[in-house]
N, CA, C and O atoms as a GROMACS GRO file, in nm:
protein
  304
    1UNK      N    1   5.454   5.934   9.038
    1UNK     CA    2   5.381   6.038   8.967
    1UNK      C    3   5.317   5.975   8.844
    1UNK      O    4   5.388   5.889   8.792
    2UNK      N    5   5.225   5.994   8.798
    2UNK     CA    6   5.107   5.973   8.691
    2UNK      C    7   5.121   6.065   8.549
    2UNK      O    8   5.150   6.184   8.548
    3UNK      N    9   5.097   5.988   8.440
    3UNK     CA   10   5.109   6.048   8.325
    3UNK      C   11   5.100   6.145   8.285
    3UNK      O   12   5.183   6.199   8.211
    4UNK      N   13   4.942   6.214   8.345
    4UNK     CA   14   4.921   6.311   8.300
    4UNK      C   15   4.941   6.397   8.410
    4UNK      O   16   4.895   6.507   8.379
    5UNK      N   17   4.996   6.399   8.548
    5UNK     CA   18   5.098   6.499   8.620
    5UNK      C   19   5.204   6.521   8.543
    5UNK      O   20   5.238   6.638   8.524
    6UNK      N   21   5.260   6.437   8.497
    6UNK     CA   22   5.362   6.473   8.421
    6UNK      C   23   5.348   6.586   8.272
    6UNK      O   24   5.425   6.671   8.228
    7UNK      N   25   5.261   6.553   8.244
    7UNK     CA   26   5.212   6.596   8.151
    7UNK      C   27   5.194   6.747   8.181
    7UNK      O   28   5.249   6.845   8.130
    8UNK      N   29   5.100   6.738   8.279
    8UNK     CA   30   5.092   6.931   8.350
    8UNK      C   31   5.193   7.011   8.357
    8UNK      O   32   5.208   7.126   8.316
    9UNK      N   33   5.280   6.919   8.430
    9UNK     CA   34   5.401   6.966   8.496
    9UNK      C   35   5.519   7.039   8.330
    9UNK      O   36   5.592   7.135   8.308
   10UNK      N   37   5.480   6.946   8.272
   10UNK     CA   38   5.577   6.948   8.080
   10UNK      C   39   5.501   7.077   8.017
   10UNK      O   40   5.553   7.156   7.938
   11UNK      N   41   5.334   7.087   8.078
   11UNK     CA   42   5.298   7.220   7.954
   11UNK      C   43   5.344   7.354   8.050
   11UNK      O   44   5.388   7.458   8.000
   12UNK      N   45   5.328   7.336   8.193
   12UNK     CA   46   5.374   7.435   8.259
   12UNK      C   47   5.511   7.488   8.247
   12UNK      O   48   5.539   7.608   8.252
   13UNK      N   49   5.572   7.419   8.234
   13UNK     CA   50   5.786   7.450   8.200
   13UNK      C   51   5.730   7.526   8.101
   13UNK      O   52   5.724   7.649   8.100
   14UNK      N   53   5.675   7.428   7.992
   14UNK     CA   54   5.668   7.534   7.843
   14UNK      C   55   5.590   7.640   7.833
   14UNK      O   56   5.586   7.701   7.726
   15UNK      N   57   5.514   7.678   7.942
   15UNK     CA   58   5.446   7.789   7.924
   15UNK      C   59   5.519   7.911   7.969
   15UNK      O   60   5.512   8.023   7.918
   16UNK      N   61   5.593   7.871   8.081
   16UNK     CA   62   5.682   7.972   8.172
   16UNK      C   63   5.800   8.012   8.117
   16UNK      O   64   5.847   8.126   8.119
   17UNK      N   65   5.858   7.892   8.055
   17UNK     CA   66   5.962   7.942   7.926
   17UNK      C   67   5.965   8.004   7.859
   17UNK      O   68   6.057   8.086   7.846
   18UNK      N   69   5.852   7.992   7.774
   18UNK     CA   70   5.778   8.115   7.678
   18UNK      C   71   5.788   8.266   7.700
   18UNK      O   72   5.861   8.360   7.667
   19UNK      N   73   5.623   8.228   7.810
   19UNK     CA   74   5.644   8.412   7.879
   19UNK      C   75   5.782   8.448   7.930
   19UNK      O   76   5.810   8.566   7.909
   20UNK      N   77   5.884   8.371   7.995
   20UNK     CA   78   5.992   8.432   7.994
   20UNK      C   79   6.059   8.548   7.890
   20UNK      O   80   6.082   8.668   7.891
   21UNK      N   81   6.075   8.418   7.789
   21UNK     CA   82   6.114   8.441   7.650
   21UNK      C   83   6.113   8.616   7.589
   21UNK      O   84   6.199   8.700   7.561
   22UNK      N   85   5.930   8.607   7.589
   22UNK     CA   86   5.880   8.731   7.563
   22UNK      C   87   5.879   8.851   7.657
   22UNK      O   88   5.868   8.968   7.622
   23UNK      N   89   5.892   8.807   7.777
   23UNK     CA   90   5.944   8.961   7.886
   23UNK      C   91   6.092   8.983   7.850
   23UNK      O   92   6.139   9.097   7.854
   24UNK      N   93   6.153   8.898   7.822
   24UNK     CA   94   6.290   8.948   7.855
   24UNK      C   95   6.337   8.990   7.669
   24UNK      O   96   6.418   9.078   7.639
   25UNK      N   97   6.292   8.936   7.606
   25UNK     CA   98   6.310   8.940   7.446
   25UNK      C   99   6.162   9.062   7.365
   25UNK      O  100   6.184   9.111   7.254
   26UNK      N  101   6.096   9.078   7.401
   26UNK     CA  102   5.968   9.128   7.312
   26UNK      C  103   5.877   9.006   7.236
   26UNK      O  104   5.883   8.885   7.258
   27UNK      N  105   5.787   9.081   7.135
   27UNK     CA  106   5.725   9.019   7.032
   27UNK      C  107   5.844   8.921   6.961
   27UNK      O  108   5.954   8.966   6.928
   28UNK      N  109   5.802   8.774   6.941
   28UNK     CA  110   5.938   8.707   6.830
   28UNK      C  111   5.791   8.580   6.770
   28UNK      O  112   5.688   8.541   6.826
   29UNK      N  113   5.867   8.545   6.599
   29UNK     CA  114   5.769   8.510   6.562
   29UNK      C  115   5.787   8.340   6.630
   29UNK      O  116   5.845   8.304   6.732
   30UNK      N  117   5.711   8.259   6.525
   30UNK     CA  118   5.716   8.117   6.604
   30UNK      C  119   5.779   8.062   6.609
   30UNK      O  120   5.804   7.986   6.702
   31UNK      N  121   5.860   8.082   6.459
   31UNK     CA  122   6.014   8.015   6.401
   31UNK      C  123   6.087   8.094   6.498
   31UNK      O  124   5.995   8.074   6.577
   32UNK      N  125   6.140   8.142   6.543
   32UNK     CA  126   6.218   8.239   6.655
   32UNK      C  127   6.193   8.176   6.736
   32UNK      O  128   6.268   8.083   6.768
   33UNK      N  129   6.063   8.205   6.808
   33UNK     CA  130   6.045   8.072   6.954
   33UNK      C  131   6.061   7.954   6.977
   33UNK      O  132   6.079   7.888   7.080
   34UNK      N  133   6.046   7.919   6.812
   34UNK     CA  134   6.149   7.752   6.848
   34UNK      C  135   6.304   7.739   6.879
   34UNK      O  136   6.374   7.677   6.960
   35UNK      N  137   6.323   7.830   6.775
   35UNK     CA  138   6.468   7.827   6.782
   35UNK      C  139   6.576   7.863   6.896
   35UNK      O  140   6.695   7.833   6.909
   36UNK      N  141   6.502   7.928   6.961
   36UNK     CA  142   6.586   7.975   7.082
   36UNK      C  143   6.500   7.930   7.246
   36UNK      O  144   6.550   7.961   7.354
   37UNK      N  145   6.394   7.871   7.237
   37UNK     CA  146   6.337   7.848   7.348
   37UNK      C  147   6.373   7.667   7.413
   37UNK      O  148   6.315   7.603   7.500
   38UNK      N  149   6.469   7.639   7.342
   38UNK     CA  150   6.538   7.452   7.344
   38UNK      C  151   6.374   7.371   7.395
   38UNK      O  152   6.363   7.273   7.469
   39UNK      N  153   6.279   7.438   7.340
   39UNK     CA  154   6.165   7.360   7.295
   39UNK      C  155   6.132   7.296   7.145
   39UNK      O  156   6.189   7.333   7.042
   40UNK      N  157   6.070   7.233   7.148
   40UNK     CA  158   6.059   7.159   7.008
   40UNK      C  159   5.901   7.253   6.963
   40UNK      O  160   5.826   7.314   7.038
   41UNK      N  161   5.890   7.230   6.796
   41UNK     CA  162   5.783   7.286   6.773
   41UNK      C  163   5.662   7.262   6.806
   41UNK      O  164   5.579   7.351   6.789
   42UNK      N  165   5.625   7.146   6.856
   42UNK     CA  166   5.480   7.110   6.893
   42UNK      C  167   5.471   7.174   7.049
   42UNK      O  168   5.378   7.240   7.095
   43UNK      N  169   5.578   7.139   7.105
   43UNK     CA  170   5.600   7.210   7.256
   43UNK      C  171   5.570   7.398   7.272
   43UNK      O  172   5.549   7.472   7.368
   44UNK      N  173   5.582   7.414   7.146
   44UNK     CA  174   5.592   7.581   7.114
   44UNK      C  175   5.424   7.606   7.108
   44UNK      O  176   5.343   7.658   7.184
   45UNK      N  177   5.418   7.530   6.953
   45UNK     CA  178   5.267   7.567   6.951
   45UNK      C  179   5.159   7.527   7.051
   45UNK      O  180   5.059   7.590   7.085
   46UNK      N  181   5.198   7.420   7.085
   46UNK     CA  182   5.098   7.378   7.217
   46UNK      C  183   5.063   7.470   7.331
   46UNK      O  184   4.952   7.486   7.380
   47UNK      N  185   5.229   7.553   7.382
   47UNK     CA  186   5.230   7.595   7.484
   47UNK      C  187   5.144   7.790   7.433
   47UNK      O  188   5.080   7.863   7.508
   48UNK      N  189   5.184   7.816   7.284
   48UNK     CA  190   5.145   7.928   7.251
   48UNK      C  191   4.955   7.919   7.230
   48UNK      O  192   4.868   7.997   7.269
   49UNK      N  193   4.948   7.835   7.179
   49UNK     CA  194   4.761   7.771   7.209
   49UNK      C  195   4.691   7.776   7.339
   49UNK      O  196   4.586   7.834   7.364
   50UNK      N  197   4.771   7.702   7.422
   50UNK     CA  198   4.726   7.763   7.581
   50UNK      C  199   4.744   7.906   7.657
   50UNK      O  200   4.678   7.950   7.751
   51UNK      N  201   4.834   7.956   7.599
   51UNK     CA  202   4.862   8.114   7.620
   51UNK      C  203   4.761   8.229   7.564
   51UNK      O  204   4.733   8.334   7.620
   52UNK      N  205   4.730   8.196   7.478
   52UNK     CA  206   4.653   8.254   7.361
   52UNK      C  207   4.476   8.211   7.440
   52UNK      O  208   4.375   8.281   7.440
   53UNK      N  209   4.492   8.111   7.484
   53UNK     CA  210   4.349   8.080   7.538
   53UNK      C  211   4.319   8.142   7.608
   53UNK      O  212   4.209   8.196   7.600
   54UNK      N  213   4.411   8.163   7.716
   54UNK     CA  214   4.400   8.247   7.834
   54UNK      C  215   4.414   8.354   7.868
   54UNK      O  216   4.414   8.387   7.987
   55UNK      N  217   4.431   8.450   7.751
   55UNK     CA  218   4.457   8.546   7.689
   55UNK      C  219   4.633   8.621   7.742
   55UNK      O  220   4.652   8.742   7.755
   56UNK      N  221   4.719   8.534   7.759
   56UNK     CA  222   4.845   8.581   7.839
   56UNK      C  223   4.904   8.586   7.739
   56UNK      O  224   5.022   8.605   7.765
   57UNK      N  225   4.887   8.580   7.634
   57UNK     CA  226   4.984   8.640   7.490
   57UNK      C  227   4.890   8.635   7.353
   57UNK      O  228   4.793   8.563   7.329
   58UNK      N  229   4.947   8.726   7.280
   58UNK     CA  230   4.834   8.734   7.111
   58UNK      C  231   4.918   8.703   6.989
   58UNK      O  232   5.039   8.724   6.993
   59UNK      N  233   4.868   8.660   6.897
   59UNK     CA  234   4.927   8.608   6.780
   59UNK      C  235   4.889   8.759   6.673
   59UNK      O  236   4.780   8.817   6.671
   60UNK      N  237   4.990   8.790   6.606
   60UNK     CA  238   4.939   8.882   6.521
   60UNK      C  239   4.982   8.798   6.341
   60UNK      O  240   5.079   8.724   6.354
   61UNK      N  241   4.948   8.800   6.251
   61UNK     CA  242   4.961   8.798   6.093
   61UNK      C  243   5.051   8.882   6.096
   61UNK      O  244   5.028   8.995   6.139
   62UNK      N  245   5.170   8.847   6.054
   62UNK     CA  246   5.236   8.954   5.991
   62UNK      C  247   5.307   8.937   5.800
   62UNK      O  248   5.385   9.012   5.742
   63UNK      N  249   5.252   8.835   5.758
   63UNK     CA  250   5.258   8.803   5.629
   63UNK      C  251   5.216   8.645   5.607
   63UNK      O  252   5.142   8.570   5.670
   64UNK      N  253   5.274   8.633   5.521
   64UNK     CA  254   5.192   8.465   5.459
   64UNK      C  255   5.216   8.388   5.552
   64UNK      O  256   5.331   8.406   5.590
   65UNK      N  257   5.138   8.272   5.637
   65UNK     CA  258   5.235   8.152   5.711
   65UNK      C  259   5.315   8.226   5.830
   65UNK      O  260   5.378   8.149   5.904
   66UNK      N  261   5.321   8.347   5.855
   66UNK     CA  262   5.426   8.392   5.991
   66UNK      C  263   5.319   8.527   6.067
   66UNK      O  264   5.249   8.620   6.025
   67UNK      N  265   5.362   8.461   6.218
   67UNK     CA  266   5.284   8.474   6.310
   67UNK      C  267   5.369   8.568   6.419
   67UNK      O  268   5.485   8.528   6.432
   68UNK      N  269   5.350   8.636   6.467
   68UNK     CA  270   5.483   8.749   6.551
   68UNK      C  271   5.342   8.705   6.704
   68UNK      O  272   5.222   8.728   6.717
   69UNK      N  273   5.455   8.629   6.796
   69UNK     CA  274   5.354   8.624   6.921
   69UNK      C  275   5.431   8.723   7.020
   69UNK      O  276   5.554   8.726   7.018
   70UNK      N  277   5.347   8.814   7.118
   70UNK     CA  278   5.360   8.863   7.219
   70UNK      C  279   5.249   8.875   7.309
   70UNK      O  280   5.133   8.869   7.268
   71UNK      N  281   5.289   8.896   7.467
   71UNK     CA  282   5.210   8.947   7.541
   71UNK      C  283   5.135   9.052   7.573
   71UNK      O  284   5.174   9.168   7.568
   72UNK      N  285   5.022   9.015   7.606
   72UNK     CA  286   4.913   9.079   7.627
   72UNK      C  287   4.956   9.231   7.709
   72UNK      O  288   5.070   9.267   7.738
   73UNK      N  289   4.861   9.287   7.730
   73UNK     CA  290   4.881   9.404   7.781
   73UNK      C  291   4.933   9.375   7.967
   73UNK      O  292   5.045   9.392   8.014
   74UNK      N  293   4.815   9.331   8.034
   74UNK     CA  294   4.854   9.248   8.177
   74UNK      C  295   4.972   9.156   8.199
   74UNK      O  296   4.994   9.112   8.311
   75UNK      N  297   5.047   9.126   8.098
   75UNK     CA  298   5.149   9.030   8.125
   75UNK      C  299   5.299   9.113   8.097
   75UNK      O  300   5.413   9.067   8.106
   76UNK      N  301   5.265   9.219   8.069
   76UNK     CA  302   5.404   9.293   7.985
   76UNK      C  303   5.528   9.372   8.129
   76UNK      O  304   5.632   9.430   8.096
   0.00000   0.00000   0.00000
């Protein structure tokens, strides 16, 4: 297997982890999704950047620096 299969294969876990996360948990902010998703933070934001692209989850402001992510309406 090739680097960047691997690579696919690493954002896909973290994407599916995620939306897990948020069906079975609700809205949680980012610090939350690190902490409990045994992803690391770049793995978080990376995977919440591609989610957000594709519109399968939204970031809301909910004060200075903190971000409350959940899914979209179609993914809930």
């Amino acid at each position: 297997m090739n680097i960047r299969q691997d690579e696919r294969d690493d954002a896909s876990m973290s994407n599916r982890r995620l939306l897990e996360l948020l069906r079975e948990r609700g809205p949680q902010t980012l610090d939350h999704l690190c902490a409990i998703s045994e992803l690391g933070w770049s793995q978080v934001l990376l995977a919440v950047d591609r989610l957000s692209r594709t519109r399968e989850v939204v970031l809301h402001l909910i004060g200075p620096c903190e971000y409350h992510v959940s899914l979209t309406g179609a993914d809930r």
